[in-house]
DRENPATOR-463580 format. One record per atom (N, C-alpha, C): residue number from 1; residue in three letters; atom name; x, z, y. Coordinates in steps of 0.2 Angstrom, whole numbers, plus 5000, padded with zeros to 4 digits. Atoms other than C-alpha are relative to their C-alpha. Example, Ala and Ser with C-alpha at 12.3 -4.5 7.8 and 13.67 -1.06 7.14 Angstrom:
<rolums>
+-----+-----+----+------+------+------+
:   k :   r :  a :    X :    Z :    Y :
+-----+-----+----+------+------+------+
:   1 : ALA :  N : 5004 : 5000 : 4994 :
:   1 : ALA : CA : 5062 : 5039 : 4978 :
:   1 : ALA :  C : 5004 : 5000 : 5006 :
:   2 : SER :  N : 4996 : 4999 : 4994 :
:   2 : SER : CA : 5068 : 5036 : 4995 :
:   2 : SER :  C : 4996 : 5003 : 5005 :
+-----+-----+----+------+------+------+
</rolums>
This chain:
<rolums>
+-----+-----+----+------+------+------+
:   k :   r :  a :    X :    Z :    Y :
+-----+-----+----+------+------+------+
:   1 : UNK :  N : 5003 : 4999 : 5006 :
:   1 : UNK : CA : 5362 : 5496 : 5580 :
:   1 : UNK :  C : 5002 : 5007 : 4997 :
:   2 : UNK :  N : 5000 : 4994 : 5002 :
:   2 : UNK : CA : 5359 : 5512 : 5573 :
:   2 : UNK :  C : 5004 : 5001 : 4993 :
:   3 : UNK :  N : 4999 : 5000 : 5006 :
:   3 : UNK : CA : 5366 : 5510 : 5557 :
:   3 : UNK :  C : 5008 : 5000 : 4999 :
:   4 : UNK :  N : 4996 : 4999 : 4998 :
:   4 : UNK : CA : 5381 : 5506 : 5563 :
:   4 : UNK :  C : 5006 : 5006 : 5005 :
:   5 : UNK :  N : 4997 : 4995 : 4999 :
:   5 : UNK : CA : 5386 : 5523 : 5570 :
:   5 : UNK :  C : 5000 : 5005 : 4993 :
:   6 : UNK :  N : 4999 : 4995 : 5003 :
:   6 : UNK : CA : 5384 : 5530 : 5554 :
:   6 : UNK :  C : 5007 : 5001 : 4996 :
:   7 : UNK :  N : 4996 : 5001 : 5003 :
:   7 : UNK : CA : 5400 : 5536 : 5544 :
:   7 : UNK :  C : 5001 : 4994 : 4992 :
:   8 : UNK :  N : 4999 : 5005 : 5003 :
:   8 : UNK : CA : 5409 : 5523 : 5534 :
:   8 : UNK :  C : 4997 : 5002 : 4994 :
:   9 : UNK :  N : 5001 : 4996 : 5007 :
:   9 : UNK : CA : 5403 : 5534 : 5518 :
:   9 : UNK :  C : 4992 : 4997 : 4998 :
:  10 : UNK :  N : 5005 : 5000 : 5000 :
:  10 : UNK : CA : 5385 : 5532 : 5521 :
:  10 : UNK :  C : 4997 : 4993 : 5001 :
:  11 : UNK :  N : 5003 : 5005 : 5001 :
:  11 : UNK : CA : 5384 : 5514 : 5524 :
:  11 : UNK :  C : 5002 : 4995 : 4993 :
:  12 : UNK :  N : 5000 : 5002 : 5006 :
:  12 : UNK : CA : 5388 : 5512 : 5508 :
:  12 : UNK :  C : 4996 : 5001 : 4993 :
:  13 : UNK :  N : 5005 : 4998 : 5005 :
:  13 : UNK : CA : 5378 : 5509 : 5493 :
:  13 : UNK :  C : 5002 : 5008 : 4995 :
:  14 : UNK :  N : 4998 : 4992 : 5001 :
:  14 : UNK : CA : 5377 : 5527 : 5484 :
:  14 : UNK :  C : 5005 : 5001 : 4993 :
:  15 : UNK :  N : 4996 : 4998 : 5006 :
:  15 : UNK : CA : 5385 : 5522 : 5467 :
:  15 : UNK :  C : 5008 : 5002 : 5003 :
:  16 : UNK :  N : 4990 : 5001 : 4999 :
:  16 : UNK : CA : 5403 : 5519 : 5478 :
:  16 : UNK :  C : 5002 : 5004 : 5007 :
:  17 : UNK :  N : 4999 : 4996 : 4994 :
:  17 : UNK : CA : 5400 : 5532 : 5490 :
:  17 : UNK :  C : 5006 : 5006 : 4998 :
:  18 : UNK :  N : 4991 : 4994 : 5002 :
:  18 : UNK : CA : 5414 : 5544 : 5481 :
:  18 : UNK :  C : 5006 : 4996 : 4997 :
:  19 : UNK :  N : 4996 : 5005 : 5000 :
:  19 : UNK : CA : 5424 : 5530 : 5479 :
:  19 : UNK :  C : 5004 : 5001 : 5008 :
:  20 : UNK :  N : 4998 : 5001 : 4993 :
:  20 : UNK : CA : 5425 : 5528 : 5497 :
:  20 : UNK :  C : 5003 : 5006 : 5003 :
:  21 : UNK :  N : 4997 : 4992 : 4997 :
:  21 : UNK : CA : 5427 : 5547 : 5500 :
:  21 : UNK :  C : 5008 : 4998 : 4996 :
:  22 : UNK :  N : 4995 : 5001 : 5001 :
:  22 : UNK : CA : 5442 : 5546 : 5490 :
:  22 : UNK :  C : 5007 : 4997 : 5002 :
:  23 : UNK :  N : 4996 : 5004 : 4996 :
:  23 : UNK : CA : 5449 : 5531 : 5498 :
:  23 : UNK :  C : 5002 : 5003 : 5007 :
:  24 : UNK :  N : 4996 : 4995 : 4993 :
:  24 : UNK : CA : 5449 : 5541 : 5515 :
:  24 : UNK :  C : 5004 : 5002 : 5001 :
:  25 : UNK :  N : 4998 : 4997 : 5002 :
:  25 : UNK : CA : 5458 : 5552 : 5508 :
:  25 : UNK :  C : 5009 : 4999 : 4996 :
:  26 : UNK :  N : 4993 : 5003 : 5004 :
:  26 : UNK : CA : 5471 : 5542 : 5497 :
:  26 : UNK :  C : 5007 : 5000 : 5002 :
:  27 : UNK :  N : 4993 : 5002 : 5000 :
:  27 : UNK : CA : 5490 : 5544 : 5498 :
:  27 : UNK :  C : 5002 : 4995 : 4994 :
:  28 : UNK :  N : 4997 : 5008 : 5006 :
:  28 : UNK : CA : 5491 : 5529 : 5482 :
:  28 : UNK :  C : 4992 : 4998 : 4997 :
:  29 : UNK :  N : 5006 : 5007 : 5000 :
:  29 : UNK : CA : 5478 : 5515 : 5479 :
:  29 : UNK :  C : 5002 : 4999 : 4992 :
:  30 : UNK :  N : 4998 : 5003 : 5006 :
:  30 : UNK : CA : 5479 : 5510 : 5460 :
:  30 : UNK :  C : 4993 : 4995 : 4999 :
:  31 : UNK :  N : 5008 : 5006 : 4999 :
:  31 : UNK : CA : 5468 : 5493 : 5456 :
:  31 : UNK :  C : 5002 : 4997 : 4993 :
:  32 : UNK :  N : 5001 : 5006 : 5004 :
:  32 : UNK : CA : 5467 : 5482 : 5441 :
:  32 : UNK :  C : 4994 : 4996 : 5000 :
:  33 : UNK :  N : 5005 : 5006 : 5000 :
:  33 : UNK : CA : 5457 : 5467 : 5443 :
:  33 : UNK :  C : 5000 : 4995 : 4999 :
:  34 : UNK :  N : 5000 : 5006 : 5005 :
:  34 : UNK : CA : 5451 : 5454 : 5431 :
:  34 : UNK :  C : 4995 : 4993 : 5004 :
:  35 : UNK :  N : 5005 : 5005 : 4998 :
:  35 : UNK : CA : 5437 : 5444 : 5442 :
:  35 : UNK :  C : 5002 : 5001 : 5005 :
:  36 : UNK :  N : 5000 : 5003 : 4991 :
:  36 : UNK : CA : 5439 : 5445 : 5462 :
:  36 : UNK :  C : 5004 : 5004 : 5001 :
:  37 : UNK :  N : 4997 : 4995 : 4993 :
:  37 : UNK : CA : 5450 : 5450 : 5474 :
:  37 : UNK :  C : 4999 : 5007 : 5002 :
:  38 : UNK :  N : 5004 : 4990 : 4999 :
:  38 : UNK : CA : 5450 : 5472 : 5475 :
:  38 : UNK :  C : 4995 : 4997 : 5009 :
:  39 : UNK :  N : 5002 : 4998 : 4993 :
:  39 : UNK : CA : 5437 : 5475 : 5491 :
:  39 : UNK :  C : 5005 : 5002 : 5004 :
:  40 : UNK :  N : 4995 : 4996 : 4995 :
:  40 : UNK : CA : 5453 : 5485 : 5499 :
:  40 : UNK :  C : 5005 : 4993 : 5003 :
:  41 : UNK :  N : 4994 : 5007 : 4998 :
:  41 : UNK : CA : 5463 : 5465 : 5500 :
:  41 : UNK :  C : 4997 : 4994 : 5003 :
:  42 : UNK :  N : 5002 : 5007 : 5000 :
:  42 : UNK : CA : 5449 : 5453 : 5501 :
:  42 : UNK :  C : 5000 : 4999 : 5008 :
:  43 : UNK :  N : 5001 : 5003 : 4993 :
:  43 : UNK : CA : 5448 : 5443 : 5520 :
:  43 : UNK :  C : 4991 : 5000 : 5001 :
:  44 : UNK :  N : 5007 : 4998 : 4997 :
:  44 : UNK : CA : 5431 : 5445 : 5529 :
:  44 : UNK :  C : 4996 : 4993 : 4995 :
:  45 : UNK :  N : 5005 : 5004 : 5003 :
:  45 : UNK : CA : 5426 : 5427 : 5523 :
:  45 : UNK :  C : 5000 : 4997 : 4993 :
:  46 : UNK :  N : 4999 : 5000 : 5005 :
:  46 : UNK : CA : 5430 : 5429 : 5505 :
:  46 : UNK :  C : 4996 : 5005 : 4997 :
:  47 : UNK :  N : 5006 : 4993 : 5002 :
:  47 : UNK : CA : 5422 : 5447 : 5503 :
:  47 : UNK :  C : 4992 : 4997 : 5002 :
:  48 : UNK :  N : 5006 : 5005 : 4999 :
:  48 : UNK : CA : 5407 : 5436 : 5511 :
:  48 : UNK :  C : 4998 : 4994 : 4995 :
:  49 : UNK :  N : 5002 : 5004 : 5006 :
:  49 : UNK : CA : 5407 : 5424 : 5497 :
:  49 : UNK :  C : 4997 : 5004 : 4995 :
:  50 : UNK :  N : 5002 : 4997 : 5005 :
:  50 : UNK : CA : 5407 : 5434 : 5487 :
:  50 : UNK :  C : 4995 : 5005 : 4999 :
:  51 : UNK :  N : 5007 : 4998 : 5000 :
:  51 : UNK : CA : 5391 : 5445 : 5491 :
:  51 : UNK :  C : 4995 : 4993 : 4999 :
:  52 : UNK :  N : 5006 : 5007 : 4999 :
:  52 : UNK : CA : 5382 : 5427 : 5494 :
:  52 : UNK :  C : 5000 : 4999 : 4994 :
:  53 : UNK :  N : 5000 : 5004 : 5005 :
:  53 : UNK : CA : 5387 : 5422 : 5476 :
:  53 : UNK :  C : 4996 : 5008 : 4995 :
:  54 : UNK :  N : 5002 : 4995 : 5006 :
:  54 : UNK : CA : 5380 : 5440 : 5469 :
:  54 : UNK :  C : 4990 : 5000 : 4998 :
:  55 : UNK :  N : 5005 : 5002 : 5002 :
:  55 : UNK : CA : 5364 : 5440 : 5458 :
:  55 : UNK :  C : 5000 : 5008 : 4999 :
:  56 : UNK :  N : 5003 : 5003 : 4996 :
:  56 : UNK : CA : 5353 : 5447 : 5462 :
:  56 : UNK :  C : 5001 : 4998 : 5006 :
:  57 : UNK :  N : 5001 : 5002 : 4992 :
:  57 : UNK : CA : 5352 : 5439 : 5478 :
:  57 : UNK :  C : 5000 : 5007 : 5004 :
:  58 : UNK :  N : 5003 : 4995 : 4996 :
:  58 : UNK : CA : 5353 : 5449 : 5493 :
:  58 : UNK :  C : 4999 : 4996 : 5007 :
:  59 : UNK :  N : 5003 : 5005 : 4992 :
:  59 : UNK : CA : 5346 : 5444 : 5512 :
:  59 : UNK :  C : 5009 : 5001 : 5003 :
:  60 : UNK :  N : 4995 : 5002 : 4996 :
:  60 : UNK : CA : 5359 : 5439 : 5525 :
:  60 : UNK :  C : 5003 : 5007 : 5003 :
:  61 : UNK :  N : 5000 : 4996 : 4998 :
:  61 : UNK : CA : 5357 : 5453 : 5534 :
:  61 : UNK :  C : 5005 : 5008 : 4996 :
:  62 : UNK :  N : 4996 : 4995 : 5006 :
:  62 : UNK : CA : 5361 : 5466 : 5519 :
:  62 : UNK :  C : 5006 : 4999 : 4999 :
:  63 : UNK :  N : 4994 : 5002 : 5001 :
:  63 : UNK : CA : 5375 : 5455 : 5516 :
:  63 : UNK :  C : 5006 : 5003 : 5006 :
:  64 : UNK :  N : 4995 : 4997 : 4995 :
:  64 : UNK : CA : 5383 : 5457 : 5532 :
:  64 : UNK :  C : 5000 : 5007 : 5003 :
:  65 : UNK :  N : 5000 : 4995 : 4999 :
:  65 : UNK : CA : 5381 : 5474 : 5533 :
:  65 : UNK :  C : 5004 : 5003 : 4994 :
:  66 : UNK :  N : 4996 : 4999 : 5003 :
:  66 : UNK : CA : 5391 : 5477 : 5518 :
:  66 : UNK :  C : 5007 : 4997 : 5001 :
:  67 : UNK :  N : 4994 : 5003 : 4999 :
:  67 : UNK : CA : 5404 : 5464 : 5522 :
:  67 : UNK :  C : 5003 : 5005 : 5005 :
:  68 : UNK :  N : 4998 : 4998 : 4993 :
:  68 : UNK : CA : 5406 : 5474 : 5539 :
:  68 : UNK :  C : 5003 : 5008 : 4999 :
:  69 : UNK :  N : 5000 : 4994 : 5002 :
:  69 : UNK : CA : 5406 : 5489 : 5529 :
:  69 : UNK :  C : 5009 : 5001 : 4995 :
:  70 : UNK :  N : 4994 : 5000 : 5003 :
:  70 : UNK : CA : 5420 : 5485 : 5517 :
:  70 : UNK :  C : 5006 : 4999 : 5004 :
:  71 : UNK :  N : 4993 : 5003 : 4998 :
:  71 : UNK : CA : 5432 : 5477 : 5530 :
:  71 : UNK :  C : 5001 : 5008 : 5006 :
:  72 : UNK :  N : 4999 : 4994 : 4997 :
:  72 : UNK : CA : 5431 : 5495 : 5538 :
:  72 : UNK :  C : 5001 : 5004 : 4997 :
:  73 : UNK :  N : 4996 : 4996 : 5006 :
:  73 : UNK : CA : 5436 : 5504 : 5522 :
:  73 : UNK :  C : 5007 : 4996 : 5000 :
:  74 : UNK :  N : 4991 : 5002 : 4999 :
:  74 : UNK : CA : 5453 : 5494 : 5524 :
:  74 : UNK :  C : 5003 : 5002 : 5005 :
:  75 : UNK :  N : 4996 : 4998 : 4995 :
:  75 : UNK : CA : 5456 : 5502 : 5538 :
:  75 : UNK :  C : 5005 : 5007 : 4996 :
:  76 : UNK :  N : 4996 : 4994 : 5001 :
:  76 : UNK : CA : 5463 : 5515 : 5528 :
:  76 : UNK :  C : 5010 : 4996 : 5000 :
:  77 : UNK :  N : 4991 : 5001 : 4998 :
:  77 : UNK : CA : 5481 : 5502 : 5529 :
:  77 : UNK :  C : 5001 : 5001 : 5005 :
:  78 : UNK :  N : 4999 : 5000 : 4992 :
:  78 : UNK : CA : 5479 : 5505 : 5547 :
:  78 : UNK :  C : 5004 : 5009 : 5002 :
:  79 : UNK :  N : 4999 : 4992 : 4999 :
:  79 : UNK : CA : 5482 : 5525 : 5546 :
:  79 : UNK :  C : 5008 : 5002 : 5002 :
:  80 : UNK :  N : 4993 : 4997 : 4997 :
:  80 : UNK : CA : 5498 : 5535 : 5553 :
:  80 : UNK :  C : 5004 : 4999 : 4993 :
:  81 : UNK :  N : 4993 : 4997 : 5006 :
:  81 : UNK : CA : 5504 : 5538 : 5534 :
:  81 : UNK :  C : 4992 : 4996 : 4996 :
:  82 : UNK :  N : 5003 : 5004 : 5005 :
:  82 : UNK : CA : 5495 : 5523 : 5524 :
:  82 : UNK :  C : 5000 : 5001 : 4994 :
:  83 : UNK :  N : 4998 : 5000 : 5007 :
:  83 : UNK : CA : 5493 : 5524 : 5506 :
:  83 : UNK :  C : 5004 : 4995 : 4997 :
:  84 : UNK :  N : 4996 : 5004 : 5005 :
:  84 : UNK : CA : 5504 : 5517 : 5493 :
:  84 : UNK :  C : 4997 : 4993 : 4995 :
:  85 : UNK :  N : 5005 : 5002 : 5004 :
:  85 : UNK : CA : 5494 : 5503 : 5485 :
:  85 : UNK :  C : 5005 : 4995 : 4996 :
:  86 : UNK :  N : 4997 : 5001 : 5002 :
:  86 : UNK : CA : 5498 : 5498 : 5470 :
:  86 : UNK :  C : 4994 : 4994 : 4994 :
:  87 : UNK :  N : 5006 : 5005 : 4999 :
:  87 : UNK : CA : 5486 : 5480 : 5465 :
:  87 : UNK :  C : 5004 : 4996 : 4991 :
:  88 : UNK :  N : 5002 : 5007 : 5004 :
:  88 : UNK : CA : 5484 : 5469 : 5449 :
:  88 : UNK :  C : 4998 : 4996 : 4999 :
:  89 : UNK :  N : 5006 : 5004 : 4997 :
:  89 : UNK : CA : 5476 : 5456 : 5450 :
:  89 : UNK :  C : 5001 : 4994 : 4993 :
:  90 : UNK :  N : 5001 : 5005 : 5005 :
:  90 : UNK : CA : 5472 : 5443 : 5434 :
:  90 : UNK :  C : 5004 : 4992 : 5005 :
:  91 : UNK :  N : 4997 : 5004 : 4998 :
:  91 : UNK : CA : 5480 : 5426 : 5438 :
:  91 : UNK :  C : 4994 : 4996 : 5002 :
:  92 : UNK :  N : 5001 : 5004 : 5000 :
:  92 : UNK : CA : 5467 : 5419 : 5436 :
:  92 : UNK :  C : 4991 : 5001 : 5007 :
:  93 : UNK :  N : 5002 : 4999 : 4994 :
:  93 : UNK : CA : 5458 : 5428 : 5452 :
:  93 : UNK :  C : 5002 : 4994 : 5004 :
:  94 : UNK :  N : 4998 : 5004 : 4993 :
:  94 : UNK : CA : 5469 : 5416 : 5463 :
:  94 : UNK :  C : 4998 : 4993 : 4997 :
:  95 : UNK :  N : 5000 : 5007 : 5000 :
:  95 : UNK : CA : 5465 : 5401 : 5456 :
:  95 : UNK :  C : 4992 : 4998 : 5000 :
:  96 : UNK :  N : 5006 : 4999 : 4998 :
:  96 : UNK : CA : 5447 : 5404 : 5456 :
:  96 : UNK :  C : 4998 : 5000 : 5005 :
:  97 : UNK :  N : 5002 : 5003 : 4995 :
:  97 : UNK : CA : 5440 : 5395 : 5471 :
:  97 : UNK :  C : 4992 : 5005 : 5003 :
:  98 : UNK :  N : 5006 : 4997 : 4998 :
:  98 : UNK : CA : 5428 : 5409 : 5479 :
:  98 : UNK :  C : 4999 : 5000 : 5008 :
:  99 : UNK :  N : 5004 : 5001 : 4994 :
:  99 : UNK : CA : 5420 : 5403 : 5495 :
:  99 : UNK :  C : 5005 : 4993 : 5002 :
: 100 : UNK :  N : 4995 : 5004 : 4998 :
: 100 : UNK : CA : 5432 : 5387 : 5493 :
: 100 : UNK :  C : 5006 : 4999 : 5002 :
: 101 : UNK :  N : 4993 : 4999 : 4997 :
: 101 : UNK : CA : 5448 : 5381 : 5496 :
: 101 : UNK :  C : 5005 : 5003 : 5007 :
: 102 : UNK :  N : 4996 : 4993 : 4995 :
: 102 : UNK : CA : 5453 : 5389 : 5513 :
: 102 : UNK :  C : 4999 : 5005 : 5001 :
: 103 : UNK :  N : 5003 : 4990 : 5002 :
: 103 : UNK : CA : 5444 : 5406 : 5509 :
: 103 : UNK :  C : 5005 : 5000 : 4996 :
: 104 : UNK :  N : 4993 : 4996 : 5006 :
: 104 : UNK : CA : 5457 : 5406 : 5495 :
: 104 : UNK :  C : 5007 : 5000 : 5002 :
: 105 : UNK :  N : 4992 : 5000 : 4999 :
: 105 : UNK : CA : 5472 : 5400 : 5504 :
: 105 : UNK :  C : 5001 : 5006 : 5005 :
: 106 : UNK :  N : 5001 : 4994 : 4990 :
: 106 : UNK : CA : 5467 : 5413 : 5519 :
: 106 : UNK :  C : 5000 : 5008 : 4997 :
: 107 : UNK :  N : 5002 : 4993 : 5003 :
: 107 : UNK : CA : 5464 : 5425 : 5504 :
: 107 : UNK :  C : 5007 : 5000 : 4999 :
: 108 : UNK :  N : 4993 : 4999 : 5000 :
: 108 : UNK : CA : 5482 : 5422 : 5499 :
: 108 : UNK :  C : 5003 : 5000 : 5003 :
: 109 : UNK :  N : 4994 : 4997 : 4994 :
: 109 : UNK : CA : 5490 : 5423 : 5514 :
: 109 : UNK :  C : 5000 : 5007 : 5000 :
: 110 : UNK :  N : 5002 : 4994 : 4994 :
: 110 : UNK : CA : 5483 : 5439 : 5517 :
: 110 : UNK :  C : 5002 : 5006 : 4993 :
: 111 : UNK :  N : 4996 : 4995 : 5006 :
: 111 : UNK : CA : 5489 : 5447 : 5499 :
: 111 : UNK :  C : 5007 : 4998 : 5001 :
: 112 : UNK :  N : 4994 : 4998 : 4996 :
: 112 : UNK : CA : 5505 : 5441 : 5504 :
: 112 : UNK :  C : 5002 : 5005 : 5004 :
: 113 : UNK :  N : 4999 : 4996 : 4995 :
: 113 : UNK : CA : 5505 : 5450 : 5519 :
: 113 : UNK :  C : 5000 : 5006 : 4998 :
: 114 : UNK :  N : 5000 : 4991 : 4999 :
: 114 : UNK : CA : 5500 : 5466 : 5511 :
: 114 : UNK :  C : 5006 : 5002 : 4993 :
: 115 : UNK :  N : 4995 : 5000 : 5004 :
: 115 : UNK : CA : 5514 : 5465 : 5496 :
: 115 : UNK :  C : 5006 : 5002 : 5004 :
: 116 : UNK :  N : 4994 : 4997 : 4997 :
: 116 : UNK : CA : 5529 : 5464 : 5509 :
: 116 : UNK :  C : 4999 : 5008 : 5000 :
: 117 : UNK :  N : 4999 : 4992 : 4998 :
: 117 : UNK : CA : 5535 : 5482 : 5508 :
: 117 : UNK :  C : 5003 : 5001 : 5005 :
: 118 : UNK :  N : 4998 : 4994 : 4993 :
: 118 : UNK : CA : 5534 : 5493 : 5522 :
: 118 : UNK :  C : 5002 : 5006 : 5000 :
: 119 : UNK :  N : 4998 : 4993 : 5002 :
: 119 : UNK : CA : 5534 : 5509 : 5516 :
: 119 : UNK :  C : 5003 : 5001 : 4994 :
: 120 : UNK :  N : 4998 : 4997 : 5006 :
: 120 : UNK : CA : 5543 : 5510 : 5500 :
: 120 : UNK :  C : 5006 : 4994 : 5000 :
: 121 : UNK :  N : 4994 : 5003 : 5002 :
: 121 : UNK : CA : 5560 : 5505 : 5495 :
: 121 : UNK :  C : 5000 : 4994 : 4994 :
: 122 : UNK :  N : 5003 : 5005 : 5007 :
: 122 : UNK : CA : 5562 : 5488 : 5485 :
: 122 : UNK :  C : 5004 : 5002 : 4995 :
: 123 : UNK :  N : 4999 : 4999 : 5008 :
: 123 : UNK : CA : 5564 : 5490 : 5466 :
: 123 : UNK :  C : 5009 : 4998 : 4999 :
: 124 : UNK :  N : 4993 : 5004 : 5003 :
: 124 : UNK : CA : 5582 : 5485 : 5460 :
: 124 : UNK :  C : 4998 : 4998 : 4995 :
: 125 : UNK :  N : 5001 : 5004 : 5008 :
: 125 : UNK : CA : 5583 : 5474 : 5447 :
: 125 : UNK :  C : 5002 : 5003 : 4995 :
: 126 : UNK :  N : 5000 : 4997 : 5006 :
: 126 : UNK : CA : 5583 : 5479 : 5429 :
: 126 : UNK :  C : 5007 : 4999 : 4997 :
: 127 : UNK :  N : 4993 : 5003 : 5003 :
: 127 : UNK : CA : 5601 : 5479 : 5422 :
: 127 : UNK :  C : 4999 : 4996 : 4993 :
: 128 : UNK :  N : 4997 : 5006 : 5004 :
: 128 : UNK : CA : 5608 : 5465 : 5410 :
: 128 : UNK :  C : 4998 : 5005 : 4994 :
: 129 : UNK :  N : 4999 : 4997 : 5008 :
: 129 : UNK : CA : 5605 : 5479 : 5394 :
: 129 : UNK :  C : 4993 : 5002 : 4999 :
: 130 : UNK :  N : 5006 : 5001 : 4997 :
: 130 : UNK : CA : 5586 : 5481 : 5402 :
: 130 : UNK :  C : 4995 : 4996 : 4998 :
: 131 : UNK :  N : 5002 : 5008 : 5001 :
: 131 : UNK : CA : 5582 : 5463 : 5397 :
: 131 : UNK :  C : 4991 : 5002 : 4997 :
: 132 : UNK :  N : 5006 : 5000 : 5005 :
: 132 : UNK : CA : 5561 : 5466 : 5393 :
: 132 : UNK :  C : 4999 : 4994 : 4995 :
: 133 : UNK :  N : 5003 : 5003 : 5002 :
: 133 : UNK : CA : 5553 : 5455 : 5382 :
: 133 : UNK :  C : 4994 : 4997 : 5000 :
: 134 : UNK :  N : 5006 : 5001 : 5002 :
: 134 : UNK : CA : 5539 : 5445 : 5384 :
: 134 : UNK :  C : 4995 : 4999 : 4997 :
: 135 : UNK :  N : 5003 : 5004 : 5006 :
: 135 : UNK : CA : 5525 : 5439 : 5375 :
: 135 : UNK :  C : 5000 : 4991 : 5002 :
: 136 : UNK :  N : 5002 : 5004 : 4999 :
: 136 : UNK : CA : 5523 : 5420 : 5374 :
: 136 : UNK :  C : 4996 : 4997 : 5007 :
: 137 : UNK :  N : 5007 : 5003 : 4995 :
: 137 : UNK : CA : 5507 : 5416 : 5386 :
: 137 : UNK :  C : 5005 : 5006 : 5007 :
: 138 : UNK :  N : 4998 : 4996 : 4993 :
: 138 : UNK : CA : 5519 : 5428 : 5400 :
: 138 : UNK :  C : 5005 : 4995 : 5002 :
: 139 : UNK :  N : 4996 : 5005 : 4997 :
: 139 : UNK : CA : 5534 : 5414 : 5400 :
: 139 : UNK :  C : 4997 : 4993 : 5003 :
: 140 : UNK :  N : 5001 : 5007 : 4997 :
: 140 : UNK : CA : 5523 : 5400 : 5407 :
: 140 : UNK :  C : 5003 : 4998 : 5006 :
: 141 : UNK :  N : 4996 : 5002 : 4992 :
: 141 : UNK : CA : 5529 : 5391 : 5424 :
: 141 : UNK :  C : 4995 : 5004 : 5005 :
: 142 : UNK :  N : 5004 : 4998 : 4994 :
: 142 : UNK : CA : 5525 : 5400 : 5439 :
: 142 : UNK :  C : 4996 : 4994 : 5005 :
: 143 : UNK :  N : 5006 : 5003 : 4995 :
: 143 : UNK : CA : 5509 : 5396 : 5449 :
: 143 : UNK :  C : 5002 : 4995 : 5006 :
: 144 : UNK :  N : 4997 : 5005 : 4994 :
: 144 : UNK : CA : 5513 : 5380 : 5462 :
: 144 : UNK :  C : 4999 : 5005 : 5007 :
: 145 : UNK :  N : 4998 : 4996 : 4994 :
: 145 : UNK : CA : 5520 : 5387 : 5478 :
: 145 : UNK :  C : 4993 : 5001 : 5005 :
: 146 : UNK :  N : 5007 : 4997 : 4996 :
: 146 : UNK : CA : 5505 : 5393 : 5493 :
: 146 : UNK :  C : 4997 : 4991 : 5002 :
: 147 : UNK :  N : 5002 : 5006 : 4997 :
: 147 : UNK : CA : 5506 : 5374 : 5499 :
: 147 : UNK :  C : 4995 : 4998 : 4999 :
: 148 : UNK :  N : 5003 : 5005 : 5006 :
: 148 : UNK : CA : 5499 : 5365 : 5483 :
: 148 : UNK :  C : 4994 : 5003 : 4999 :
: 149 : UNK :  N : 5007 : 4999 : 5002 :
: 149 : UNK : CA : 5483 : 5376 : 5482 :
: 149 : UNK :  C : 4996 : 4996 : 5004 :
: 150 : UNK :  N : 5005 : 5002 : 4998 :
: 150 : UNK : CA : 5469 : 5368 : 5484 :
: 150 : UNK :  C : 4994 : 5002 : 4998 :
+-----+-----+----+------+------+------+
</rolums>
């Protein structure tokens, strides 16, 4: 397929064509994200849900050329000296069933996987005198373990 040898840049639609340039490019990923899994995290058949569920509609064909197009903009965590990515993601991303229950458990194995730090030293804890304070709605109980999603 001819479309397929063109750079990752170009099969991309034009509004997130310097987007992409950038990402190339990137030594730090910064993300906040209130509805879906970033494009840079999602698993091939999550990013796939999620074009089938976008309105307007687009053909099969479009779709999977997008799909195919994103999962090769992640190759930027593949690089000699990867970026720093630095991801938020709404809560209520994960519990949002997008493409189904093993799309999402397969989503969250796979944001696991990219959290372990590889390149950067872990944080210490905050000293005893440090102590932040929440708001309310931040003390809930934490989300049931990866088992329990369903």
């Amino acid at each position: 397929m001819l479309v397929a040898k063109l750079p990752v840049r170009e099969r991309i639609v034009q509004f997130a064509q310097g987007l992409v340039d950038h990402e190339q490019e990137a030594v730090c990923v910064l993300s906040y994200q209130s509805l879906v899994v970033p494009g840079l995290l999602q698993t091939r058949d999550c990013c796939r849900a999620v074009f089938d569920h976008r309105y307007p509609a687009i053909g099969s064909e479009t779709a999977e050329h997008w799909v195919n197009a994103r999962m090769e903009r992640q190759l930027i965590w593949q690089r000699d000296r990867p970026p720093v990515g630095h991801f938020v993601l709404e809560e209520s991303i994960l519990r949002r069933e997008v493409g189904g229950p093993e799309v999402m458990r397969e989503q969250i194995r796979q944001i696991l996987e990219h959290i372990e730090p590889v390149h950067s030293p872990p944080t210490p804890p905050p000293s005893a005198s440090a102590t932040p304070s929440f708001p309310p709605a931040m003390s809930s109980p934490p989300p049931p373990p990866l088992e329990r999603v369903s």
